[in-house]
C-alpha positions in Angstrom: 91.9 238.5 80.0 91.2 240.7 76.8 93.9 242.1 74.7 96.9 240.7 76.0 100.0 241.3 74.3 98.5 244.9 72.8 101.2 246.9 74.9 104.0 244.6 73.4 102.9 244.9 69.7 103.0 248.7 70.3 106.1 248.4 72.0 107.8 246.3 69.0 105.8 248.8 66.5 108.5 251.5 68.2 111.5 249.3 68.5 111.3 248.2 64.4 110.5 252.3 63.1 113.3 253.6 65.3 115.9 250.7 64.5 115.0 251.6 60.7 116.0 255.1 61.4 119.0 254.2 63.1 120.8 251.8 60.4 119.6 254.8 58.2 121.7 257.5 60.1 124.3 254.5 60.7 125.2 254.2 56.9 125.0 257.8 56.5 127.5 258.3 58.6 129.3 255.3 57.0 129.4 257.2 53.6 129.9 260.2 55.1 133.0 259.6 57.2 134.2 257.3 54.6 137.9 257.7 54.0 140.0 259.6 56.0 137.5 260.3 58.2 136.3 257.1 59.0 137.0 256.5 62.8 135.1 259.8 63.4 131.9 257.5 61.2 133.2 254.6 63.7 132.2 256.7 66.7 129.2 258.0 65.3 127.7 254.4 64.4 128.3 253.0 67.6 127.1 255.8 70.0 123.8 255.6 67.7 123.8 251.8 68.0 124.2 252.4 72.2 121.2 254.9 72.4 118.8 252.8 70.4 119.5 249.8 72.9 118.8 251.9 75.7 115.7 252.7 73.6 114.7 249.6 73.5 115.3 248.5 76.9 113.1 251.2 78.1 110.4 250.5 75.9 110.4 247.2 76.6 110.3 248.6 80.5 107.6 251.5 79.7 105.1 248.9 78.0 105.1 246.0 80.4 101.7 244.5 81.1 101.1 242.2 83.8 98.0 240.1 84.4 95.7 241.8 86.8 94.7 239.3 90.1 91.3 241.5 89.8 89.0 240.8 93.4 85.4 239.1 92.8 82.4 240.7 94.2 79.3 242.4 93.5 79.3 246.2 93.4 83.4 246.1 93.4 85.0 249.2 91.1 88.6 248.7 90.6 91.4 251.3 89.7 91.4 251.6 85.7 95.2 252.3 86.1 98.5 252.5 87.9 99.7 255.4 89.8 98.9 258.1 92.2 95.4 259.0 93.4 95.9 263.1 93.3 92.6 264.2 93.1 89.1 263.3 95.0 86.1 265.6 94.5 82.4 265.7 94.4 80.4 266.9 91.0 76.8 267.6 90.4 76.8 265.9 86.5 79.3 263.8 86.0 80.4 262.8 82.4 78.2 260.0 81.5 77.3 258.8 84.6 74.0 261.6 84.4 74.1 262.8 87.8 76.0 263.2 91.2 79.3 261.6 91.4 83.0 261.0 92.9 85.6 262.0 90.8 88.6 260.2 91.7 92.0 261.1 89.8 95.0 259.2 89.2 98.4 260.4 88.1 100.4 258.0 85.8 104.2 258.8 85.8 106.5 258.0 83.0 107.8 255.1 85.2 104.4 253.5 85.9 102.3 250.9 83.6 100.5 252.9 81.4 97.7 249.7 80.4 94.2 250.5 81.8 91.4 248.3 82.6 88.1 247.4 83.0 86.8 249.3 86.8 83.5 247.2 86.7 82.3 244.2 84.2 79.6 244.9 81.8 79.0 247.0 78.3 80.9 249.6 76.7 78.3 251.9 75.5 80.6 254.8 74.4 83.9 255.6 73.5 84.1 259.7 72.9 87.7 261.6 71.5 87.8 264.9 72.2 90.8 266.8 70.6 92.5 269.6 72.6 95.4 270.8 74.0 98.6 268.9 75.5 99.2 270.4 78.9 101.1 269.0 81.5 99.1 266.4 82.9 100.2 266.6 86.9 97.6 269.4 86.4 94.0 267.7 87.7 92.4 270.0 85.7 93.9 268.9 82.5 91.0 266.9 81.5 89.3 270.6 81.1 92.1 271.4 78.4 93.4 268.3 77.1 93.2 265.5 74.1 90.9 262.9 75.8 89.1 260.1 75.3 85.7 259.3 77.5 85.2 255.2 77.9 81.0 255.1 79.6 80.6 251.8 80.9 76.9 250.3 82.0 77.3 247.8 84.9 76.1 244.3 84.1 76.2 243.1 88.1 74.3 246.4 88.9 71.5 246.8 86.0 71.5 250.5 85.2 74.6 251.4 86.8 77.0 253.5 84.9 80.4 254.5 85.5 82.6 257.0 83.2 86.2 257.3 82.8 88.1 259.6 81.0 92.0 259.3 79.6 93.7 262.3 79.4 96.8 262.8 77.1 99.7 264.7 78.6 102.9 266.9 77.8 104.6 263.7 76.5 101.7 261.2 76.5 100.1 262.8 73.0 98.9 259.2 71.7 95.4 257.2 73.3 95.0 253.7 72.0 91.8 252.5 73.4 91.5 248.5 73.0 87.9 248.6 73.2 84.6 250.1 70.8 81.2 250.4 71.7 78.9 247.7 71.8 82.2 245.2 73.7 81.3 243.2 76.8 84.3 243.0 79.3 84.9 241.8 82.6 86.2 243.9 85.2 90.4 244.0 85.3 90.6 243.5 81.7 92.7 245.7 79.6 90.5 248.5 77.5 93.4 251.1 76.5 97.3 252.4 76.5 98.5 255.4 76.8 101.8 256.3 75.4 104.3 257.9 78.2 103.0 260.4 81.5 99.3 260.7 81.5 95.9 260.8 83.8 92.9 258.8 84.2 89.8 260.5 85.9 87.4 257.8 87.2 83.5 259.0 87.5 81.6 256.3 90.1 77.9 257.2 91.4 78.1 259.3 94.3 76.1 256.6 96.0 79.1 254.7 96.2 81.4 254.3 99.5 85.3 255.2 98.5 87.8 253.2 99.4 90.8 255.2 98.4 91.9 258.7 100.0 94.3 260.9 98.1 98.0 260.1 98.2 97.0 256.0 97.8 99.1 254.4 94.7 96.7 252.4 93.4 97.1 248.9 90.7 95.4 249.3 87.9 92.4 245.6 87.7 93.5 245.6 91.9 93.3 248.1 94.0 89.1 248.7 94.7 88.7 252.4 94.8 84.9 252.2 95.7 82.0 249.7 96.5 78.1 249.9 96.9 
């Protein structure tokens, strides 16, 4: 699939800046506590030595990216990410899509994998930012309020089909990496974007469409097939 090993590079992006900082603060400390002082610098290097480890193991843990086993089949759309479904409801223009549509919202904790993909195969005809404001995002209205970027995709199994989906940055989750620019072809399940600690996705599908989720369902994101024609 597209864009393996994205999450990784971010995730050793973070590991190198902070251990720069640390062996920074370490041999300030050094200098500092030189001397008489110096078991007190001791003590001060090595706590700052523990905490970046346990940096690191959580990044390594927060930016994990396993292959999507993404299901075959015509009019299939798959969950763009991992987490909770918190929000279903109906909308008379959806972003977009142009017209009536299921809104179907998933929750991403600071716990889950935070790589989205591909719901459906076929053409990435926009990819929209939209500053704004950094809300919690266990609101499902935070999409009205928040930093967010809007991904359109137009089917190529169903000509003229269009589905939306919209990433949402949170209280913590301030940074939206998308993989993907208009004008990319991708199959469904492949990864498009990150985004960088607790966040929301809100996927806009055709209301046409027969939902195979109901709210509560923790969905996989490339898996688990939130609605088919």
């Amino acid at each position: 699939m597209k864009h393996a090993g994205m999450a990784r590079l971010a995730a050793l992006k973070l590991i190198y800046l902070t251990l720069i900082i640390a062996m920074a603060l370490n041999v300030l400390a050094f200098l500092f506590f030189a001397g008489k002082h110096k078991t007190i610098g001791l003590v001060i290097t090595d706590t700052l030595a523990a905490l970046w480890i346990l940096f690191v193991l959580f990044t390594l843990y927060f930016f994990r990216d396993p292959t999507a086993k993404t299901p075959s089949g015509p009019g299939l759309v798959v969950s763009p990410g991992h987490g909770k479904v918190d929000c279903i409801d109906r909308l008379d223009e959806g972003p977009f899509v142009g017209g009536p549509c299921h809104r179907i919202s998933i929750f991403l904790s600071v716990i889950n994998i935070h790589v989205q993909n591909a719901p459906i195969a076929g053409k990435i005809k926009c990819v929209t930012h939209t500053p704004g404001q950094f809300v919690s995002a266990l609101r499902a209205d935070s999409a009205e309020h928040n930093e967010n970027v809007l991904i359109g995709f137009d089917s190529s199994e169903l000509i003229g089909e269009k589905i939306g989906l919209r990433l949402i940055a949170g209280v913590l989750a301030r940074r939206i990496v998308p993989f993907v620019k208009e004008g990319d072809d991708l199959a469904r399940g492949d990864r498009i974007s990150l985004i960088q600690f607790g966040s929301r996705c809100d996927l806009y599908i055709p209301a046409r469409y027969q939902l195979q989720v109901k709210l509560g369902d923790k969905v996989v994101g490339g898996e688990t097939v939130m609605a088919s024609r």
